[in-house]
KEROVEX-415435 format. One record per residue: residue in one letter; x, y, z of N, C-alpha, C in turn. Coordinates in steps of 0.05 Angstrom, whole numbers, padded with zeros to 5 digits, always signed. Layout:
aXYZXYZXYZ/...
% end
This chain:
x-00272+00054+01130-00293+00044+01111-00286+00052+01083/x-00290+00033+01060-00273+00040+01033-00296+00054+01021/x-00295+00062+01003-00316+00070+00987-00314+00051+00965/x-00347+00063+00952-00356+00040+00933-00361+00058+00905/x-00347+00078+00901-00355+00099+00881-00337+00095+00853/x-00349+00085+00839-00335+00087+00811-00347+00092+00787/x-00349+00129+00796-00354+00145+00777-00320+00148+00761/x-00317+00145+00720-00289+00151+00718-00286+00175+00720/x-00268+00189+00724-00264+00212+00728-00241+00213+00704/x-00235+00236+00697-00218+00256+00670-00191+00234+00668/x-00176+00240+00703-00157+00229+00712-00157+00192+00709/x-00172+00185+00712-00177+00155+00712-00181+00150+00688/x-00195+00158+00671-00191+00156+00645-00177+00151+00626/x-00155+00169+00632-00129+00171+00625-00120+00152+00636/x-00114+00137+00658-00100+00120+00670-00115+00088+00650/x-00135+00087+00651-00149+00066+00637-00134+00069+00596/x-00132+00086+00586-00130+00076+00563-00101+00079+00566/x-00079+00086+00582-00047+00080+00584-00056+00043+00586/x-00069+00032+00607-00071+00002+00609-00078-00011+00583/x-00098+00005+00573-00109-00016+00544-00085-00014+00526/x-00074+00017+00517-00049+00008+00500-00033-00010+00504/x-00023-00007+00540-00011-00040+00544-00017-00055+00538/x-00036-00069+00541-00059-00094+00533-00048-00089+00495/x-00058-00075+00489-00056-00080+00460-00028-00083+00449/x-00009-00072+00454+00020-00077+00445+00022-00106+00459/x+00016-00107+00482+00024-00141+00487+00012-00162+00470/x-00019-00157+00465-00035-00171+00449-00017-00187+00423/x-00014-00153+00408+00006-00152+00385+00025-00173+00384/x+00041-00169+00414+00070-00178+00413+00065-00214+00407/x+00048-00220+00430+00037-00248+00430+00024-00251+00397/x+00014-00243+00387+00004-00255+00350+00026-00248+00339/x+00046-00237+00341+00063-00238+00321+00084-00259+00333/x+00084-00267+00350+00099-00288+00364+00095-00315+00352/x+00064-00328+00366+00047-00343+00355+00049-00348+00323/x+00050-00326+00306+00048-00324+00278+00079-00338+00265/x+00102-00327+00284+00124-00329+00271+00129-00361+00272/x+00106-00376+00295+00119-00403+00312+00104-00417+00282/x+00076-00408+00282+00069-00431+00264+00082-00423+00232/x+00084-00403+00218+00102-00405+00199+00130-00420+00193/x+00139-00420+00220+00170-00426+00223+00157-00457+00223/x+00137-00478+00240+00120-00493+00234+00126-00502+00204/x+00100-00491+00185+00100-00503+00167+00122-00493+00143/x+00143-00477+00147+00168-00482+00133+00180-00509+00140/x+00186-00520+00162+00194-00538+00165+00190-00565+00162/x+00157-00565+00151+00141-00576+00140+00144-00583+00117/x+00143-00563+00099+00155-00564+00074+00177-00564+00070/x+00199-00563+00087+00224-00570+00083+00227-00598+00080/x+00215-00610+00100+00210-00644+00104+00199-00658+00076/x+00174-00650+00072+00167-00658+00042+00174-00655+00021/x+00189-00639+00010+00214-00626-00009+00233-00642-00001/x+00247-00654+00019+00268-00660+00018+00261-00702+00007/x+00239-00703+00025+00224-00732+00020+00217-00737-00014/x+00207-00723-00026+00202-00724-00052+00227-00721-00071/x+00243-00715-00065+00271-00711-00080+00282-00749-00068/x+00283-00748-00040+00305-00770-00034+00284-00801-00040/x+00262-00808-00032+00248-00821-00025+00221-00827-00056/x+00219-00803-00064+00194-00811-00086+00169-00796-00075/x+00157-00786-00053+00141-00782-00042+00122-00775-00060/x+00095-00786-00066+00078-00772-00089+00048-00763-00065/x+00030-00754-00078+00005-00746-00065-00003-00763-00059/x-00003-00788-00059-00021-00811-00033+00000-00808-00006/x+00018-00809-00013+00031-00814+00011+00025-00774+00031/x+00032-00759+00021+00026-00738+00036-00002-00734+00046/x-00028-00750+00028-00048-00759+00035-00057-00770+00065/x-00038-00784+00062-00034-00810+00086-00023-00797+00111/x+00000-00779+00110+00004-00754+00119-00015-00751+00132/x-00030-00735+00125-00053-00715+00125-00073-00731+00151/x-00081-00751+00144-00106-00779+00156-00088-00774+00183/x-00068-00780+00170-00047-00787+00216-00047-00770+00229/x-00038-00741+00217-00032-00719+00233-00067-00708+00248/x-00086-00713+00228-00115-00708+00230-00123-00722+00252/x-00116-00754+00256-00126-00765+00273-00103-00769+00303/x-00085-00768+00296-00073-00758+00327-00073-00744+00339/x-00076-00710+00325-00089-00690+00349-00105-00686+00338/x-00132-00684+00348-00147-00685+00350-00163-00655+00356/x-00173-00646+00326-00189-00618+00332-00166-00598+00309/x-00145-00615+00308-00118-00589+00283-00131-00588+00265/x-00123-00559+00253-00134-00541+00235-00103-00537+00214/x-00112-00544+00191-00091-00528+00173-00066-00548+00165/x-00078-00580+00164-00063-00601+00151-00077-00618+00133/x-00085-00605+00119-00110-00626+00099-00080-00627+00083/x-00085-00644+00064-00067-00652+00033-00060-00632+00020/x-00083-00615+00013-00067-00583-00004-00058-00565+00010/x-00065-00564+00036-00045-00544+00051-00023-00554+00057/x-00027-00578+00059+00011-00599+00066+00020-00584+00037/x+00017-00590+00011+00024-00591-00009+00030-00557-00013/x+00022-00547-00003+00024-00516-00001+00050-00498+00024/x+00055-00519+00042+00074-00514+00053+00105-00520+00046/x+00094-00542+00020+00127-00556+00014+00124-00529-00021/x+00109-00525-00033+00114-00499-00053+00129-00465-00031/x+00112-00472-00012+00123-00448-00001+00153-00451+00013/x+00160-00466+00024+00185-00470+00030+00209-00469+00004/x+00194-00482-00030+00214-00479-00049+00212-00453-00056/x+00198-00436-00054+00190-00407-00068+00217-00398-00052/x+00208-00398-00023+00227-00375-00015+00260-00393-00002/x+00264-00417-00002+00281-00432+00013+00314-00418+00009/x+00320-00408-00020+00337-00399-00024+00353-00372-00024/x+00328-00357-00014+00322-00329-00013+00325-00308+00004/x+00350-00304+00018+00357-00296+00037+00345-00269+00051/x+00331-00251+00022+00320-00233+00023+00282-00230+00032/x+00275-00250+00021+00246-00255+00021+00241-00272+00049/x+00264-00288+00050+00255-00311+00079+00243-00295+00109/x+00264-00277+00111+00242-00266+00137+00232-00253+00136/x+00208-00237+00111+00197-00225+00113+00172-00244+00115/x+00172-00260+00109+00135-00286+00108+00140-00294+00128/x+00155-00285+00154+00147-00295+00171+00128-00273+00188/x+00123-00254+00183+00115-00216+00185+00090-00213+00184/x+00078-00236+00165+00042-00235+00161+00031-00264+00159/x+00009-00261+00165-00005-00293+00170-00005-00323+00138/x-00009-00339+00147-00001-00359+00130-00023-00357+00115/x-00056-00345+00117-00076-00334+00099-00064-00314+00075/x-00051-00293+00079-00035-00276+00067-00012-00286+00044/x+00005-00304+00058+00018-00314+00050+00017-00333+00021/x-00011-00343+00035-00021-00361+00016-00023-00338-00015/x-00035-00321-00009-00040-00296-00029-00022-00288-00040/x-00001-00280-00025+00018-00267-00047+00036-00297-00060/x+00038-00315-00046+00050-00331-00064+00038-00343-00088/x+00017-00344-00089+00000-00352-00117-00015-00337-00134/x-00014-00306-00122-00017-00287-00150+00005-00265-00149/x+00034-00267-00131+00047-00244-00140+00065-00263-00161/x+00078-00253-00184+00096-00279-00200+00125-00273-00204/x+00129-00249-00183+00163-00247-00190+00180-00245-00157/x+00191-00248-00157+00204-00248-00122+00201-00214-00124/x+00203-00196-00140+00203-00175-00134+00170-00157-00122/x+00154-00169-00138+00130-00172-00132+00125-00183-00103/x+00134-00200-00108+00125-00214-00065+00131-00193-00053/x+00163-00177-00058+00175-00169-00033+00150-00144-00027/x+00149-00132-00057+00134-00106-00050+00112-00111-00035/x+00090-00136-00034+00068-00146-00028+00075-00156+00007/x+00098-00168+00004+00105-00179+00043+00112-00154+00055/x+00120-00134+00047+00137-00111+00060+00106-00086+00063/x+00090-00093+00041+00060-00071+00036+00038-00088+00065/x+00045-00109+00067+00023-00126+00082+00046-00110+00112/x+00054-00128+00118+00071-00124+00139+00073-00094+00157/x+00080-00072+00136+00078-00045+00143+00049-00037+00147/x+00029-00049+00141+00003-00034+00140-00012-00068+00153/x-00003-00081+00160-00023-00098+00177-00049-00098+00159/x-00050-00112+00131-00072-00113+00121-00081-00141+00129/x-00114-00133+00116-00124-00155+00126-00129-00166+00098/x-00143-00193+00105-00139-00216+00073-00152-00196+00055/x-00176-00188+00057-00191-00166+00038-00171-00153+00025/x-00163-00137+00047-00146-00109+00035-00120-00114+00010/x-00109-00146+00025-00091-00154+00011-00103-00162-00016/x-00122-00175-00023-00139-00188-00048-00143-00161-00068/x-00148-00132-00046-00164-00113-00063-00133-00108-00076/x-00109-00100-00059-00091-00090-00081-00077-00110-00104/x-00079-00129-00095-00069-00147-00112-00080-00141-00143/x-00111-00145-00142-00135-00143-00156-00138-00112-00171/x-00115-00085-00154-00124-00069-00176-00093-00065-00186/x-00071-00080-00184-00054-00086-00200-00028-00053-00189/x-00024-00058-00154-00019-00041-00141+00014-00039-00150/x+00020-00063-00145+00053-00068-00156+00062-00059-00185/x+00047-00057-00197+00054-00054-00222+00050-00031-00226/x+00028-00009-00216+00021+00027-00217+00051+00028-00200/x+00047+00016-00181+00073+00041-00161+00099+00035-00180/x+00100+00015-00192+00127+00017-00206+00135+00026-00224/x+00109+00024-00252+00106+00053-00270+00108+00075-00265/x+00102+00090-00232+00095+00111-00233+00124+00120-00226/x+00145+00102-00212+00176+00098-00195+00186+00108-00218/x+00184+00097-00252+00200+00097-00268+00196+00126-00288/x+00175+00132-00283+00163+00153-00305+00173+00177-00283/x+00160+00183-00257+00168+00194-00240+00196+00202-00226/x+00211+00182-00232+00243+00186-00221+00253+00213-00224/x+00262+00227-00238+00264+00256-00239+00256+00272-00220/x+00232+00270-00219+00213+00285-00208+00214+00284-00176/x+00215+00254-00169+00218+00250-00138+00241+00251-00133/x+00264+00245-00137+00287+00249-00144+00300+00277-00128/x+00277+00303-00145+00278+00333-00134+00267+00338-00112/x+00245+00327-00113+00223+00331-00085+00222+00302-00071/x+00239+00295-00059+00233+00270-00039+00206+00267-00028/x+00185+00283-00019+00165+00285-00013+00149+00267-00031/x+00148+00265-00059+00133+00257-00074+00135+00226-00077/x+00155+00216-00061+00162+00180-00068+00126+00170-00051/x+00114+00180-00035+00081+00180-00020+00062+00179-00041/x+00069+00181-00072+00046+00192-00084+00054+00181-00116/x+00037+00166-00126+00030+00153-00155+00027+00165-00176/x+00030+00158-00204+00006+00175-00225-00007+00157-00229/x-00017+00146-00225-00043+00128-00219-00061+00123-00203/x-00095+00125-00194-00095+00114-00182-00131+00097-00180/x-00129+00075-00173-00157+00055-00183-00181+00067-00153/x-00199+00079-00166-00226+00084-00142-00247+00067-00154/x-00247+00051-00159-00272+00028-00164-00288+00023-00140/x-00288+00034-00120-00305+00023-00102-00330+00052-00098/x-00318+00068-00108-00335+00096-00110-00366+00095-00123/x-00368+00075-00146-00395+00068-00150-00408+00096-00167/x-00400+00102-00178-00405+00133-00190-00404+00128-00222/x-00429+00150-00239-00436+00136-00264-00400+00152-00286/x-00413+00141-00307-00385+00145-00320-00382+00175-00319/x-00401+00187-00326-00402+00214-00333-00409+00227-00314/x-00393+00241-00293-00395+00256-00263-00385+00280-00263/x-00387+00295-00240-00379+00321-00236-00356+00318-00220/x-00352+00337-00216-00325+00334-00195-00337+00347-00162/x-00365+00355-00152-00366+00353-00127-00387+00324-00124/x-00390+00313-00149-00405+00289-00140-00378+00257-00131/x-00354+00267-00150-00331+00250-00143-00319+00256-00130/x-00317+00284-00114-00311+00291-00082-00322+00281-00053/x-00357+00276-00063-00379+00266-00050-00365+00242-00042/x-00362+00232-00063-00359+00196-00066-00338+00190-00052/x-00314+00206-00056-00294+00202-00034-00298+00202-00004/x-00311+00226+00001-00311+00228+00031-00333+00203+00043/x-00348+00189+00030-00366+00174+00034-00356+00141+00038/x-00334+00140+00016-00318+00121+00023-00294+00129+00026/x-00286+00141+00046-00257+00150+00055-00249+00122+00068/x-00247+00111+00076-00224+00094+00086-00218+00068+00059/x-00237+00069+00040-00226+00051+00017-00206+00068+00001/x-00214+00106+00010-00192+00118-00010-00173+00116+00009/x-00168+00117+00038-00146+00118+00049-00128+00098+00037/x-00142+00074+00041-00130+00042+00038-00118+00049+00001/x-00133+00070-00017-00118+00061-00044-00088+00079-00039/x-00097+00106-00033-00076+00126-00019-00041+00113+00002/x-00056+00101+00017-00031+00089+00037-00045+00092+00069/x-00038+00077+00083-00048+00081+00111-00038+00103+00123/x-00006+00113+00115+00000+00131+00127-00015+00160+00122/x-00031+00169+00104-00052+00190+00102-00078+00184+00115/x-00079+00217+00137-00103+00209+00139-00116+00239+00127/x-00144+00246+00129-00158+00274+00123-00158+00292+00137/x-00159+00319+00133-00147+00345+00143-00179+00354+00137/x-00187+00353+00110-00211+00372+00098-00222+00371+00080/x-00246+00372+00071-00250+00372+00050-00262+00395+00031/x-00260+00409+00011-00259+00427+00007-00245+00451+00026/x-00227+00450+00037-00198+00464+00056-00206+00490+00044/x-00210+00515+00069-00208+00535+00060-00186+00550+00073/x-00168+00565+00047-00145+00581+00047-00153+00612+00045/x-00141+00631+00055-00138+00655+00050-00117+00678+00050/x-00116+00687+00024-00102+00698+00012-00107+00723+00007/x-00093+00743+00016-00110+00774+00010-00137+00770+00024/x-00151+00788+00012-00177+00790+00021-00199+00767-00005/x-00188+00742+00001-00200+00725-00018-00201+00702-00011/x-00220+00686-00008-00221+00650+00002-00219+00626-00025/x-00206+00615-00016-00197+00591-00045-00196+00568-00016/x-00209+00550-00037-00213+00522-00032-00202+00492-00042/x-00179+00482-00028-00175+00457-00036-00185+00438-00035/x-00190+00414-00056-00212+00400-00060-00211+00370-00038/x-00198+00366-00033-00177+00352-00011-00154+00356-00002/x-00145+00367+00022-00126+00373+00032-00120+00336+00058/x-00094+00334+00056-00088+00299+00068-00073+00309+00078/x-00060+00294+00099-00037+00296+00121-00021+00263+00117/x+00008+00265+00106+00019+00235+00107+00038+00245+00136/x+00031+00219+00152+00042+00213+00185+00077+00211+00174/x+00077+00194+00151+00102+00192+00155+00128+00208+00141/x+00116+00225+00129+00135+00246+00114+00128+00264+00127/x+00108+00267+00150+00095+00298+00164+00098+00322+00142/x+00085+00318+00125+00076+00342+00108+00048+00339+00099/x+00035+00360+00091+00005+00369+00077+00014+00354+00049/x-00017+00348+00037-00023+00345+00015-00052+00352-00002/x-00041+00369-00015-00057+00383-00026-00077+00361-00058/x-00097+00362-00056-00106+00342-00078-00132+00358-00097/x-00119+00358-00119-00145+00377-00138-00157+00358-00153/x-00186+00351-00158-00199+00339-00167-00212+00349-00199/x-00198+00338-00218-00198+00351-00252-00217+00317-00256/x-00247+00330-00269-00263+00298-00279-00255+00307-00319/x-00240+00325-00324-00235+00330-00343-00198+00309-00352/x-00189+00314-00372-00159+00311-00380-00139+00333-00360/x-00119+00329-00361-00106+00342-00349-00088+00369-00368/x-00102+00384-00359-00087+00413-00380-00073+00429-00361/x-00046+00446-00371-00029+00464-00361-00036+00471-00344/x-00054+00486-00345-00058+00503-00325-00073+00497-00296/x-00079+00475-00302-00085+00460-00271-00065+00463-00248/x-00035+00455-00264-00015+00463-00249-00009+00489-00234/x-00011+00508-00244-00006+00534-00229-00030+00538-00204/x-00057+00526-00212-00079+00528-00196-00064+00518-00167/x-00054+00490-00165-00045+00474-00150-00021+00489-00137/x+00004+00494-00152+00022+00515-00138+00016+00535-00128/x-00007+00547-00137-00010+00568-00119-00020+00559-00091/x-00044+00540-00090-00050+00526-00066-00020+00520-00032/x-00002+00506-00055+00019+00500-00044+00033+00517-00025/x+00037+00535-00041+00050+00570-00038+00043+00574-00012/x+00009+00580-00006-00007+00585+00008-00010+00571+00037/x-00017+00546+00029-00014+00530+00054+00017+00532+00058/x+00039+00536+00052+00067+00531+00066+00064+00553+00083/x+00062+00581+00067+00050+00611+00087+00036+00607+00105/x+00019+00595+00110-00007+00603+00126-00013+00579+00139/x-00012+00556+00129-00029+00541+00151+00003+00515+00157/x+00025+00517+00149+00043+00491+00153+00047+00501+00179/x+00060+00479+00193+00067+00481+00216+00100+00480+00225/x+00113+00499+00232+00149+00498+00233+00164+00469+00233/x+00151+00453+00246+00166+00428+00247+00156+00401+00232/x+00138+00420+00208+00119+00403+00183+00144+00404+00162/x+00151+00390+00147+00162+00398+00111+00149+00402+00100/x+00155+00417+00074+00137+00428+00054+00111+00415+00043/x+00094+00427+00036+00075+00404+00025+00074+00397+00001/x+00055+00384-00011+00066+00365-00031+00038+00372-00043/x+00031+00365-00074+00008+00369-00079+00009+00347-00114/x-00029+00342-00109-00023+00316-00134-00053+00323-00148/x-00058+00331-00175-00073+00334-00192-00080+00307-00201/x-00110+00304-00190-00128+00271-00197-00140+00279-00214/x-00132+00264-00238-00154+00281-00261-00159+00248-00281/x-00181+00249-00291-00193+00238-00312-00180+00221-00330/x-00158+00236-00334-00142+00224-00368-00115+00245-00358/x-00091+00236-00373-00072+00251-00383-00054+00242-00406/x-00036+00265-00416-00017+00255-00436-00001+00250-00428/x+00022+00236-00433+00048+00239-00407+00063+00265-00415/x+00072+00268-00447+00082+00285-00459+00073+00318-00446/x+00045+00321-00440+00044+00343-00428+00049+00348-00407/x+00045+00323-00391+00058+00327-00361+00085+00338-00359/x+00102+00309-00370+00134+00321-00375+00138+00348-00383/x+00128+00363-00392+00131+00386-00411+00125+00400-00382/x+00101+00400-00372+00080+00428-00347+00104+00421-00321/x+00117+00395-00318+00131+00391-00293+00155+00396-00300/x+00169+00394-00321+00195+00397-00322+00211+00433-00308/x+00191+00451-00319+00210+00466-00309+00195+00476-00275/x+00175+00464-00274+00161+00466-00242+00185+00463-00222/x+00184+00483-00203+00187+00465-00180+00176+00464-00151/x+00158+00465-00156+00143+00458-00138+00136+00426-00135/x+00138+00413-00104+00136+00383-00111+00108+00379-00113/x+00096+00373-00132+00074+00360-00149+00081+00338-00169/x+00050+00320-00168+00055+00298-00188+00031+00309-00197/x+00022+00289-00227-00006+00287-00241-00018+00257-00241/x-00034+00259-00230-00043+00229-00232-00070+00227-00248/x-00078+00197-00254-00095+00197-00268-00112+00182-00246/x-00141+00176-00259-00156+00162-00236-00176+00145-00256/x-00184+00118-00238-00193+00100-00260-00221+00097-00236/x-00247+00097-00253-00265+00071-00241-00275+00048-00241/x-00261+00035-00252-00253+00008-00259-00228-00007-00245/x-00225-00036-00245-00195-00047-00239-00181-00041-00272/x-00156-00040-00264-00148-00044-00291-00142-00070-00297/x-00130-00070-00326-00122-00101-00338-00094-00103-00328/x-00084-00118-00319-00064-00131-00307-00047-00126-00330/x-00056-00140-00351-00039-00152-00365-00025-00127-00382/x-00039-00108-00379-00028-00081-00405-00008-00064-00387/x-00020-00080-00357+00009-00053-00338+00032-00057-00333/x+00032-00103-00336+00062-00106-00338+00073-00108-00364/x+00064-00105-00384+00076-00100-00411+00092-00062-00422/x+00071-00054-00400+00085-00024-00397+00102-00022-00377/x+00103-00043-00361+00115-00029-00342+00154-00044-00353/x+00143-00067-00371+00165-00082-00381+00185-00062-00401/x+00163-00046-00411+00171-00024-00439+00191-00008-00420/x+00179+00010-00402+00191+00023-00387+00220+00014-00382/x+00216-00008-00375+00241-00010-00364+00269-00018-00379/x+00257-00028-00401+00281-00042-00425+00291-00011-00434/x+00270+00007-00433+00282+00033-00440+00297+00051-00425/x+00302+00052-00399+00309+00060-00379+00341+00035-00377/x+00338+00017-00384+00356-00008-00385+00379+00004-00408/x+00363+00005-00435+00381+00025-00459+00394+00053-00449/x+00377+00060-00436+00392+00092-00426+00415+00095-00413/x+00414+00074-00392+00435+00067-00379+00425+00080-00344/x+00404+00075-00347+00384+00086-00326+00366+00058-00310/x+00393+00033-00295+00370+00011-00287+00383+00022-00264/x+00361+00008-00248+00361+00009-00210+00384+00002-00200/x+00401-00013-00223+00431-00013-00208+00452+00008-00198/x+00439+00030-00212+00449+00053-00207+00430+00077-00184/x+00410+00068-00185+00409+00084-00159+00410+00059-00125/x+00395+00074-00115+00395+00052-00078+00383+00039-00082/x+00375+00012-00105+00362-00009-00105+00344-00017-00097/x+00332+00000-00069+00305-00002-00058+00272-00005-00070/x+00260-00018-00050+00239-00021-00073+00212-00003-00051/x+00207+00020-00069+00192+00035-00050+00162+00035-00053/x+00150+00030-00029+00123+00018-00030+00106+00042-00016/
% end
């Protein structure tokens, strides 16, 4: 006689979510399958219409006409009106020649796609944007929000101003001097446990500005040292460098001596709370405002890996980050300091 008992037990438990991971990696495997078929789809699509418009004349009635046939022969298709036809033959010329960019749009959905191809404006920009989507499985939102706080353009300012610095401490390529919390909702004039508040309250919009690979350790982290308790204002864990990160929250400018506050933190957690098969930790001063001139000055003879970042509650203006980020680089170009000389990589 079988029994009818299915209480889970500890053991069964465990056996049930080994099955669901299966389930979900297969899930995965099948949408990224599916995804690659219909991209590969409408490249070929727009290869056809690109090639028709060059040999033939093809203008918008006729891809119109297009559109009416493919609509009325199967019956119920999604995703062949006239401007998405017309959107498959731009996307096929964007990347057709591009040996570098071509298989990466096949990596994220043709919603996405649509996105970075009509507001990123340089192939270098896509890549950072198909390679940022791709690695972090964003969704259309997430993709819109970085676009919107002008993510390509901070991480590249910060690549160029920063080089030195990460350069010494590899740890620090995880971490910006910039960074946009507009979703925090906090008045201009705050404290710093009310913009601590604000973080932990919307932690996964700070994760998402941070990187997916951090997640939270603590907030206000308590350390001890001697017979004395000190508190870090955020303490992070990045998955993929496996090291601590230490984060001090300045609603003031950034002055000297913030730095030593932070190294000492550092010091401390390596002693006391890292773990043997952790690397060093890393630590990044969010503060209000800075000079750069004083930074360079407080980091140069540091070595401890730390950055200084600044923090905005606002999006910024697009337009003032790639004119700096243009400055930057014509100067770095004069120095004799372009990307041709280091590993060309574009680190996201």
């Amino acid at each position: 006689m079988t029994s009818d008992d299915t209480r889970v037990t500890p053991d069964n438990h465990a056996a049930f979510e080994e099955i669901a991971a299966l389930i979900d990696r297969s899930r995965k495997r099948i949408f990224r399958s599916v995804n690659r078929e219909l991209i590969d789809l409408y490249w070929e699509i727009g290869r056809y219409i690109s090639e028709k418009i060059k040999s033939e004349g093809w203008g918008k009635s006729v891809v119109a006409d297009f559109s009416d046939y493919v609509l009325t022969r199967f019956t119920g298709i999604q995703g062949f009106s006239a401007s998405n036809i017309w959107r498959m033959r731009q996307f096929y010329e964007i990347y057709c020649n591009n040996e570098k960019l071509a298989p990466l749009v096949r990596e994220i959905s043709w919603a996405q796609n649509l996105i970075v191809m009509s507001r990123a404006k340089s192939d270098e920009a896509r890549e950072f944007y198909l390679l940022l989507s791709s690695k972090n499985n964003y969704s259309k939102r997430e993709l819109e929000r970085q676009i919107d706080s002008a993510l390509f353009e901070r991480t590249m300012i910060s690549n160029e101003q920063n080089k030195l610095f990460i350069e010494r401490s590899p740890g620090l390529t995880a971490l910006r001097d910039s960074y946009v919390l507009e979703f925090l909702d906090i008045p201009e004039h705050h404290k710093e446990k009310e913009l601590r508040k604000a973080i932990i309250t919307n932690l996964r919009d700070f994760i998402l500005e941070f990187g997916r690979d951090f997640t939270l350790v603590g907030e206000e982290y308590q350390i001890q040292v001697g017979n004395k308790d000190f508190r870090v204002d955020l303490l992070l864990y990045n998955r993929e460098l496996s090291c601590l990160v230490a984060i001090e929250l300045k609603v003031t400018d950034f002055k000297p001596e913030h730095l030593g506050q932070l190294e000492f933190y550092l010091e401390a957690l390596d002693r006391n709370v890292r773990k043997p098969n952790e690397n060093p930790s890393v630590g990044l001063i969010l503060c209000a405002g800075k000079d750069d001139e004083v930074v360079e000055y407080a980091l140069s003879r540091s070595m401890s890996p730390a950055l200084i970042a600044e923090y905005q509650t606002r999006l910024p203006q697009k337009a003032l980050l790639e004119n700096k980020l243009r400055e930057l680089r014509e100067l770095a170009e004069a120095e004799g300091l372009t990307d041709d000389e280091d590993d060309g990589g574009t680190r996201i």
